[in-house]
MARBAFI-374566 format. One record per residue (C-alpha): residue number from 1; residue in three letters; chain; x, y, z. Coordinates in steps of 0.02 Angstrom, whole numbers, plus 32768, in hexadecimal, padded with zeros to 4 digits. Example, Ala and Ser with C-alpha at 12.3 -4.5 7.8 and 13.67 -1.06 7.14 Angstrom:
REM residues 2
   vexdo   baro   sedo   east   north     up
       1    ALA      A   8267    7F1F   8186
       2    SER      A   82AC    7FCB   8165
***
This chain:
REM residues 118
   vexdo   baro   sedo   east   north     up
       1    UNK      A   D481    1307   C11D
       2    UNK      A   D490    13A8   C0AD
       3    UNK      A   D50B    13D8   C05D
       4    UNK      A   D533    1487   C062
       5    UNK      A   D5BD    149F   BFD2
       6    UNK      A   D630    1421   BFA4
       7    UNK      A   D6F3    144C   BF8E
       8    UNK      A   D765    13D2   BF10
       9    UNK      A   D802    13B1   BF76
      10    UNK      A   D89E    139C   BEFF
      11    UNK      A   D94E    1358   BF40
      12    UNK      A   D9CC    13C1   BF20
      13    UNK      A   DA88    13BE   BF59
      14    UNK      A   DA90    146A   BF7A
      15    UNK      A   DA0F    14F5   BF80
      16    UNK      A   DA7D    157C   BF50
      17    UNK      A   DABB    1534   BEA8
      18    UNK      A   DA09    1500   BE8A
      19    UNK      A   D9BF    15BB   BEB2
      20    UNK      A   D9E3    1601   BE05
      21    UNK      A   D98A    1580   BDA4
      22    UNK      A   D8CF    1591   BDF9
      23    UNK      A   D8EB    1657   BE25
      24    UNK      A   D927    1680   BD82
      25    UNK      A   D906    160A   BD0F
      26    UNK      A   D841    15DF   BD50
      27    UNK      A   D824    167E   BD81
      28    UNK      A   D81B    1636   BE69
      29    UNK      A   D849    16E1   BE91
      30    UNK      A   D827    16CD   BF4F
      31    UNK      A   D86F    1671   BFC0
      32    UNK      A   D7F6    1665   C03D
      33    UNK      A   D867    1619   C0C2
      34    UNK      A   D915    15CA   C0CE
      35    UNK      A   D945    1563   C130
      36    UNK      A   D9EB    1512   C0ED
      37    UNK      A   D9BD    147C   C0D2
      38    UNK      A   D90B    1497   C07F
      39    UNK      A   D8C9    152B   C03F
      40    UNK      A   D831    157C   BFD1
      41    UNK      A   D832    15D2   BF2F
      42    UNK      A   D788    1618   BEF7
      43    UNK      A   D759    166D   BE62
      44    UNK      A   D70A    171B   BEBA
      45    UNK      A   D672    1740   BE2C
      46    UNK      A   D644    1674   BE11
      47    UNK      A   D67E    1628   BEBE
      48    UNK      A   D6C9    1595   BE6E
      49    UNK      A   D741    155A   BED5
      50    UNK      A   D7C3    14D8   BEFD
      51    UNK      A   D83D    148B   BF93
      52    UNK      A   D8E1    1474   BF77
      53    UNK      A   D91C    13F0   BFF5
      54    UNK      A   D9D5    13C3   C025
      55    UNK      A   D9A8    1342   C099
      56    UNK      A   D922    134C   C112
      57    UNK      A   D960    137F   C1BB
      58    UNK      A   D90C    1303   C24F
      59    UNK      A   D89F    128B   C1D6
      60    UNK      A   D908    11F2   C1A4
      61    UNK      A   D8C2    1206   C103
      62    UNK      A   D8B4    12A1   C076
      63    UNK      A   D7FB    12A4   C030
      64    UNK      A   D7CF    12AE   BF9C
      65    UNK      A   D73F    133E   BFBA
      66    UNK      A   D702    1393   C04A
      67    UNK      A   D652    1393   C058
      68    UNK      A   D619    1438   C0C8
      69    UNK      A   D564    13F4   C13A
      70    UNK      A   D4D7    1459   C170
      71    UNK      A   D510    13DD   C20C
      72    UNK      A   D5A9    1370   C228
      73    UNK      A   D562    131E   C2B8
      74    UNK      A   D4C5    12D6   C263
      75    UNK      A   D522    129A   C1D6
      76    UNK      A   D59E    1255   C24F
      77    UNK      A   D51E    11F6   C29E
      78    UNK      A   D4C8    11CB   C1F9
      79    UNK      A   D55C    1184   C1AE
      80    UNK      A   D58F    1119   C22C
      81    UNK      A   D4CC    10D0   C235
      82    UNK      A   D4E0    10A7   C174
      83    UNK      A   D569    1034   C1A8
      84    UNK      A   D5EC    10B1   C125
      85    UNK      A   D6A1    10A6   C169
      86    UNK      A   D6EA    113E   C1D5
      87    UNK      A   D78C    115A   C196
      88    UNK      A   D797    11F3   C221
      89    UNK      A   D740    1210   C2C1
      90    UNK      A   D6D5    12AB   C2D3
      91    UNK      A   D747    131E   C303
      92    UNK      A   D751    13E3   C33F
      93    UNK      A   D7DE    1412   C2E7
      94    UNK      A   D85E    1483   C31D
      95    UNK      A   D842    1515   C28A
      96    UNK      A   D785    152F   C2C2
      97    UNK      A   D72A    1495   C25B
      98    UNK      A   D6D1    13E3   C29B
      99    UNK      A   D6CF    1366   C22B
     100    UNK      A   D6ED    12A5   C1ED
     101    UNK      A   D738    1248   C161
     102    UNK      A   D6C1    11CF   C121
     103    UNK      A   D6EC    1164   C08B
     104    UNK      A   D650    113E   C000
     105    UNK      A   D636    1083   BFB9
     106    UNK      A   D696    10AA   BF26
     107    UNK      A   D733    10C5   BFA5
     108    UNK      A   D742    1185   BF90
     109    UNK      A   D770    11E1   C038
     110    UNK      A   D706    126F   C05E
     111    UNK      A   D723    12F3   C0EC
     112    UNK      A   D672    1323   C125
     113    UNK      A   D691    13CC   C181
     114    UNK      A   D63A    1461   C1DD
     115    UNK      A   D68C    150E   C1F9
     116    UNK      A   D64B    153C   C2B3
     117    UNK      A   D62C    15E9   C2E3
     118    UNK      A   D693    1656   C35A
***
């Protein structure tokens, strides 16, 4: 698997009262999407960027980062043949992204995720 960009997930209770603090404070001026209950802020001239998380909406679990693949299904595939736990199915979600939640030896949950085209 490669990883594409990797995007630090961070629980929040509410996205709105958490907005000021990484838009203003850290300079994550846009908000690349919203969708209640996670959303992006990315600073526009370094591309730094977190994901403020409320609760993940159809994994049982939140994760703790989401990693973006060059190709879910192959890492899907490669995962599972490494014997690593599947803490989500590979899924087409909903919004317009497959992925899986996958959790590393050290027992953090990762989303492994790939935006699909139109």
């Amino acid at each position: 698997m490669r990883a594409e960009k990797i995007s630090t997930n961070i629980t929040v209770d509410d996205i709105e009262s958490a907005r000021g603090f990484y838009q203003d404070f850290l300079g994550l001026r846009i908000e690349e999407f919203n969708l209640g209950w996670v959303a992006r802020f990315t600073d526009p001239d370094s591309g730094a960027h977190v994901q403020l998380v409320t609760g993940d909406h159809t994994a049982p679990v939140d994760s703790a980062m989401s990693v973006h693949a060059d190709d879910v299904d192959a890492a899907y595939a490669q995962a599972q043949s490494l014997g690593y736990e599947i803490v989500y199915p590979l899924t087409t979600e909903a919004w317009g992204v497959r992925r899986f939640f996958v959790r590393a030896p050290d027992g953090t949950v990762l989303n492994i995720v790939q935006h699909r085209g139109p």
